[in-house]
Every structure is written in structure tokens, then in C-alpha cells.
FINUVO-105295 format. One line per field, with one value per residue: residue number from 1; z, x, y of N, C-alpha, C in turn. Coordinates in pm, whole numbers, plus 50000, padded with zeros to 5 digits. Each point is the difference from the previous one (the first is absolute). Layout:
BEGIN
seq = [NUM:...]
n_c3 = [Z:...]
n_c1 = [X:...]
n_c2 = [Y:...]
ca_c3 = [Z:...]
ca_c1 = [X:...]
ca_c2 = [Y:...]
c_c3 = [Z:...]
c_c1 = [X:...]
c_c2 = [Y:...]
//
This chain:
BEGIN
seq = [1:2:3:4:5:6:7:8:9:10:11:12:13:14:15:16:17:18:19:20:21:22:23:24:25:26:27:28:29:30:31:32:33:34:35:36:37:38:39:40:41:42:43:44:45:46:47:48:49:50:51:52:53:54:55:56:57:58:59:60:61:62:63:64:65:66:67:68:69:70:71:72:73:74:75:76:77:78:79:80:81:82:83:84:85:86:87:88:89:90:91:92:93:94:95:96:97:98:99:100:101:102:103:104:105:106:107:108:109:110:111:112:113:114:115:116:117:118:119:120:121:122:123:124:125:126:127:128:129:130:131:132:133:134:135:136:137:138:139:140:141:142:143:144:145:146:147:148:149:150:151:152:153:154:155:156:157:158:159:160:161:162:163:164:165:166:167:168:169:170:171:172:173:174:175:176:177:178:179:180:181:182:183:184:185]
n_c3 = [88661:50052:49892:49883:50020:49995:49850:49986:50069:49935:49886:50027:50004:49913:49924:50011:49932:49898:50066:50032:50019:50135:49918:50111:49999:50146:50013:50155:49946:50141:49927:49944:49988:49957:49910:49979:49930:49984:49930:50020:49890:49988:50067:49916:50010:50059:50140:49993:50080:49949:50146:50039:50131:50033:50086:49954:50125:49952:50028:49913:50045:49912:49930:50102:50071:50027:50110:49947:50036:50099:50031:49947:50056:50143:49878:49982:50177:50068:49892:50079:50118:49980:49898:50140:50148:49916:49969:50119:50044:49931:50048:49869:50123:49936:49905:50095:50010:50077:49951:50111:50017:50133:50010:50102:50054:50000:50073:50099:49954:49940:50120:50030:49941:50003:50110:49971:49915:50094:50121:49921:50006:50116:50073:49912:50053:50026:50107:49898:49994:49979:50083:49871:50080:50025:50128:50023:50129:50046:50152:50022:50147:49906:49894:49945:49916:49867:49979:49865:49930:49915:49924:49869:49921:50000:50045:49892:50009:49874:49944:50089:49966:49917:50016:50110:49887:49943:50076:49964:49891:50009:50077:50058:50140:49913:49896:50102:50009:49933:49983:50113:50014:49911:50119:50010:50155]
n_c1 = [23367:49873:49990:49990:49934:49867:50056:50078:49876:49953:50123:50007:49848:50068:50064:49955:49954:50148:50042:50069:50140:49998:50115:50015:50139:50034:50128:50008:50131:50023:50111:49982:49931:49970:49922:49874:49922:49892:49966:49922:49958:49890:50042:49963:50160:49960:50038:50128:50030:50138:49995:50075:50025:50076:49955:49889:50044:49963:49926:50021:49971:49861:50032:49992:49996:49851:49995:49870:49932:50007:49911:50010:50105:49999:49937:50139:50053:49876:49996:50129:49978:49905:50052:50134:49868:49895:50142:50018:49837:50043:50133:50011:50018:50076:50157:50044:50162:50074:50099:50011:50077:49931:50059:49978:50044:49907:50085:49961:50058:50131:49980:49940:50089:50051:49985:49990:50105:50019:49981:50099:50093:49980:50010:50063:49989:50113:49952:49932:49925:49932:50039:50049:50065:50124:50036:50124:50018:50075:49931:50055:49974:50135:49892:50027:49902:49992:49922:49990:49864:49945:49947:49965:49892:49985:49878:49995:49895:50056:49877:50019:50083:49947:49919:50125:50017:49869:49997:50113:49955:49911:50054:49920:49988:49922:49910:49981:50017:49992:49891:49989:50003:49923:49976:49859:50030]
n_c2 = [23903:49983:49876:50066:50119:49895:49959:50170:50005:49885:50008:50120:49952:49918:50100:50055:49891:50001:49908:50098:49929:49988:49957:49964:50056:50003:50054:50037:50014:49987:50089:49888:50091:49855:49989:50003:50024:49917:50081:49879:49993:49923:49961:50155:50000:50047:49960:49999:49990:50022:50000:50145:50016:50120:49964:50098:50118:50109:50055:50022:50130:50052:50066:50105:49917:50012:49955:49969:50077:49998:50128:50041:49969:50034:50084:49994:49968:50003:50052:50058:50005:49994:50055:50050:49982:50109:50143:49986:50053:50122:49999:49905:49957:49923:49956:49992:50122:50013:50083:49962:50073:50067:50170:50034:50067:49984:49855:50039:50027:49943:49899:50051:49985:49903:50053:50143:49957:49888:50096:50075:49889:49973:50142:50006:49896:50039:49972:50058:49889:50094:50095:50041:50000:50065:49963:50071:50015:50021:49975:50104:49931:49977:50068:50098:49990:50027:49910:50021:49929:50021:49861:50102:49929:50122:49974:50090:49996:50097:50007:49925:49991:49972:49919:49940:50055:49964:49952:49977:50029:49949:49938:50095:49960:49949:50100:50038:49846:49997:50158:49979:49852:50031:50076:49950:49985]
ca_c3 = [50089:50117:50027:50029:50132:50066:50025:50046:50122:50059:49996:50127:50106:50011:50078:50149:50114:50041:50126:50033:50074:50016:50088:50077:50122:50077:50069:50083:50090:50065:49992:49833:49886:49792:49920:49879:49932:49926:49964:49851:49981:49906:50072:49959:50103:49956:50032:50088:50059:50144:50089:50082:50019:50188:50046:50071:50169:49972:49871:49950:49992:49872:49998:50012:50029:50162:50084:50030:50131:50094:49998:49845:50045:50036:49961:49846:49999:49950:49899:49953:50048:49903:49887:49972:49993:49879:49877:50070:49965:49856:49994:50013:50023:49958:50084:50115:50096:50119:50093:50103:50134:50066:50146:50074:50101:50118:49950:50048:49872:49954:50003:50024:49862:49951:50024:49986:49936:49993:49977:49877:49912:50015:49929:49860:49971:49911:50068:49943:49902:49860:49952:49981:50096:50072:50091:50087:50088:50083:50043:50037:50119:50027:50001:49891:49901:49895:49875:49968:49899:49957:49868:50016:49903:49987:49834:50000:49876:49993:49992:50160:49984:49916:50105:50104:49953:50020:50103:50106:49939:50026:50143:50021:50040:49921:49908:50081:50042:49834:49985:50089:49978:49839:49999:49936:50082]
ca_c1 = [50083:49961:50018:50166:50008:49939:50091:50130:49972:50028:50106:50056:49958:50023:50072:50019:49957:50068:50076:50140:50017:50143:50092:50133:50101:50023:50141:50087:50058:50043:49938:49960:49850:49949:49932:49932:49900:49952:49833:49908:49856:49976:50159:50104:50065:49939:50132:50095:50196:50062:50060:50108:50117:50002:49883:50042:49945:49889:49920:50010:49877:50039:50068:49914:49873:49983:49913:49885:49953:49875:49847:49985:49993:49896:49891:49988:50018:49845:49945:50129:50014:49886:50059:50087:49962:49986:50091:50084:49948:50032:50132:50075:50124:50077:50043:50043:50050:50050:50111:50018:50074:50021:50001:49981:50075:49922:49922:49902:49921:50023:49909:49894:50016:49982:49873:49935:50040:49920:49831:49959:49978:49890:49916:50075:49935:50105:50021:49904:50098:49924:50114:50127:50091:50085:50000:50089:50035:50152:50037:50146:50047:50124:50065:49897:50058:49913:50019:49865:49965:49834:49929:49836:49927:49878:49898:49865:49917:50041:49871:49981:50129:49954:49915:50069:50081:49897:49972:50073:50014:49849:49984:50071:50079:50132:50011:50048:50108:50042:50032:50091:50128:50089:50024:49869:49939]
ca_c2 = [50079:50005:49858:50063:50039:49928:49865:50012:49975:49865:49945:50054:49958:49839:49963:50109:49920:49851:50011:50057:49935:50026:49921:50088:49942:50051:49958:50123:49916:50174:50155:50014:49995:49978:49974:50035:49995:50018:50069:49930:50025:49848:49916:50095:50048:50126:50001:49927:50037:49947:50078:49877:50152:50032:50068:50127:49987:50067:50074:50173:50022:50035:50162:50128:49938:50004:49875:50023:50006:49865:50044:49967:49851:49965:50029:49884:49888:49917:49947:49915:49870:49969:49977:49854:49867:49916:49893:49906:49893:49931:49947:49861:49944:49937:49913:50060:49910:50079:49948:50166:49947:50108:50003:50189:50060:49933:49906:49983:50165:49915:49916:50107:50085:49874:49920:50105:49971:49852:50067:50088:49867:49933:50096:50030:49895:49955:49853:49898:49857:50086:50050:49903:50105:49947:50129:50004:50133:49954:50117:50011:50065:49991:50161:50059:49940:49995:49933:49878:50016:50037:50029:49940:50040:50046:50068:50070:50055:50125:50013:50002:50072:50145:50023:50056:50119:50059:50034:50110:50150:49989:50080:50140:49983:49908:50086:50069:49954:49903:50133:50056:49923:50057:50091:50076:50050]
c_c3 = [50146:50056:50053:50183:50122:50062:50063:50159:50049:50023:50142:50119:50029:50055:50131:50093:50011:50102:49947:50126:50030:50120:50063:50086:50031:50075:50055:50099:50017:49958:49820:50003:49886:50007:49878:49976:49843:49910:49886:49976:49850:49990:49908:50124:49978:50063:50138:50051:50135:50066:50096:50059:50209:50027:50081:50069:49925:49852:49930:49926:49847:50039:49946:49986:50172:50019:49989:50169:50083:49961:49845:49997:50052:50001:49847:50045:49985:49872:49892:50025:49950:49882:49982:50002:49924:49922:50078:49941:49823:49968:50048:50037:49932:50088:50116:50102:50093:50153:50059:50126:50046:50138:50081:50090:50154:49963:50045:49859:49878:49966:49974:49862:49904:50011:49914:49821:49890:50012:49869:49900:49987:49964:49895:49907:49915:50099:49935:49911:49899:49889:50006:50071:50103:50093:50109:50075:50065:50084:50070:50091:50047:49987:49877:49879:49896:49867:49926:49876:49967:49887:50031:49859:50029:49862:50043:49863:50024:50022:50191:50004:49969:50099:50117:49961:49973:50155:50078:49936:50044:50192:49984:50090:49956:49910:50069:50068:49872:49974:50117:49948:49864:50014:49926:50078:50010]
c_c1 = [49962:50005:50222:50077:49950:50113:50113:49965:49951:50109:50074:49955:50000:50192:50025:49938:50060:50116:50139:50090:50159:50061:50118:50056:50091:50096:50073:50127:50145:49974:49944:49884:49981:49903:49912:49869:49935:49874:49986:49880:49980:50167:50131:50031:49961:50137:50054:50111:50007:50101:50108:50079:49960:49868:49997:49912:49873:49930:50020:49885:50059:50049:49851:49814:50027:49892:49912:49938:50004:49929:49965:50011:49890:49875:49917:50039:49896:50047:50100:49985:49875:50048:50084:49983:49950:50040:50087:49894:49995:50115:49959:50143:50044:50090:50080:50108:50034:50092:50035:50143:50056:50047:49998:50101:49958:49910:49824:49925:49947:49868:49868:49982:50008:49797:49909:50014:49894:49851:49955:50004:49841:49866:49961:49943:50122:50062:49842:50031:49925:50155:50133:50123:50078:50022:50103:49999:50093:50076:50157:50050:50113:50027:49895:50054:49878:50060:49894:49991:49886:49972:49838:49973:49827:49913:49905:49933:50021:49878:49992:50109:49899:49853:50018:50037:49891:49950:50049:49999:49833:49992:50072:50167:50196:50043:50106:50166:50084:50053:50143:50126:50055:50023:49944:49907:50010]
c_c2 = [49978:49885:49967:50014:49956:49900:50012:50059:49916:49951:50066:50015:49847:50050:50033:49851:49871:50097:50062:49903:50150:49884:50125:49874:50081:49918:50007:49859:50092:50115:50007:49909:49982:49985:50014:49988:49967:50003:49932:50027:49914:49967:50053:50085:50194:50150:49949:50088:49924:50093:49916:50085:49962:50003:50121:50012:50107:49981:50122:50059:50084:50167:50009:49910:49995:49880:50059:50014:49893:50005:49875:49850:49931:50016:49914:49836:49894:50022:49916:49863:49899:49998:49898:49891:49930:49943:49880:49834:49928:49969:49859:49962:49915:49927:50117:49903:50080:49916:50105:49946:50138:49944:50110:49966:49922:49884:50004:50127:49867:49906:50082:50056:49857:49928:50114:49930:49913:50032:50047:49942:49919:50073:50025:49870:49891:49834:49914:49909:50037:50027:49908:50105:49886:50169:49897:50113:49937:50140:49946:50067:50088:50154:50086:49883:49986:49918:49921:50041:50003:50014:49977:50033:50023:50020:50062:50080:50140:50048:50075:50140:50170:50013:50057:50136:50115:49991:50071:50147:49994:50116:50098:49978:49923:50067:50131:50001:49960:50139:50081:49896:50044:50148:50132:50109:50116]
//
């Protein structure tokens, strides 16, 4: 029995450590937005949909939930931000493309916002010949204008997933904010 149970926590701690991949794409050409997603894990599609409709100018917040504080915010941001980076550093990029063609109201906004662009790219580390990625930006003087596309496949070990998730219930402060946003406070 104990040999039993030994084994069925090896087996779920082996899996928790092969990689989850999600592929997404992303499609905005004038006022309609497609695209989709999808969640594999050992290369069974785990789930998928696809989207496709107007794009809408807001967000809607849920009935009868409130924004958590600032305060609360900015008291749990250190340790947020330490968490994410971590998991940012365990997401494998994959293949990656990105086609972008904007424009603002003011060409001189425009350029400035094209170059800010190409910075976050480079930042981001996505102009490395490491990475297999194609990146277009195509800014567009002539008036506002948004169009492009964006696939990427990412991986990551769920394992990091559940670690990040203990940590953040671990600080008081995050425990705190996780409590006010569900409306526990």
C-alpha cells in the first residue's frame, strides 16, 4: 500500500514537470477581432476555442465585486512583482510572430510610439537569433489606424505554475489582496 502511494506521487510529481504549451493567435483587421487558443499537455489538446466578433471600447467589471484598494495594491506590489518575474523566467518561448501596423492622430506620437515599440521588442529579448520570431511594426502616419497579428507558443512546467501559487498565498500582503479582490475583506 505505501509502495502504492509512494509511486502515485512520483507519477504526479513527473508530471507536473513535462511542459504545458499554449499556442494563441491573435487577429484585429478594422473593427473585428479573431482568434484562439490552445492548451496541450504530453501534445493532448487539453482545451481550445476560437473567438471572433467587434472589438469592444471597455471592460465590464463583474456585478456586485469591487476593485480592490490601491493601498492593497501597492503594498502587495514587491512581492507580485518578484513572483511574476520568476514565472516570466520559466516560460519558454517558442515559435513567435508579430505584425503590427498603427497609427495616432499625430505623426510625431506615432514615431515615438513605433520606436518605444522596437525598444520592448529588444528588451523582451525577442530581436535574438536564439529565438525563432518574425516582428513587423509598420507605423502609419496618415491617421489612427490598428491592425496586425500575433501568434506565439509558449511552455511551461505546471510544477512553477503551483510554486508561483504557493507563494503568493505564502506573504501576508498578497494573501490580503487575493482576500479584498474575491471580496473577502
Amino acid at each position: 500500500m505505501l509502495s502504492a502511494l509512494i509511486a502515485a506521487l512520483l507519477l504526479a510529481g513527473l508530471l507536473l514537470l513535462l511542459p504545458v504549451r499554449l499556442s494563441f493567435d491573435l487577429r484585429k483587421d478594422g473593427p473585428a477581432v479573431q482568434g484562439g487558443y490552445r492548451l496541450a499537455w504530453l501534445g493532448v489538446a487539453v482545451k481550445r476555442s476560437e473567438t471572433g466578433g467587434e472589438a469592444k471600447a471597455g471592460l465590464k467589471g463583474q456585478r456586485g465585486s469591487k476593485a480592490p484598494s490601491a493601498r492593497s495594491f501597492i503594498s502587495a506590489a514587491p512581492a507580485l512583482a518578484d513572483i511574476l518575474f520568476d514565472l516570466l523566467r520559466r516560460i519558454r518561448l517558442g515559435d513567435f510572430s508579430c505584425r503590427i501596423c498603427f497609427g495616432l492622430d499625430d505623426p510625431a506620437d506615432t514615431a515615438v510610439a513605433s520606436g518605444c515599440l522596437w525598444s520592448l521588442a529588444w528588451a523582451g529579448g525577442l530581436l535574438s537569433p536564439a529565438i525563432s520570431c518574425g516582428i513587423s511594426i509598420e507605423p502609419d502616419f496618415e491617421g489612427e489606424r490598428l491592425e496586425g497579428e500575433l501568434a506565439a507558443d509558449l511552455d511551461v512546467r505546471p510544477v512553477y505554475l503551483l510554486l508561483a501559487a504557493l507563494r503568493v498565498l505564502r506573504t501576508a500582503e498578497t494573501r490580503a489582496l487575493l482576500m479584498e479582490f474575491m471580496g473577502w475583506d
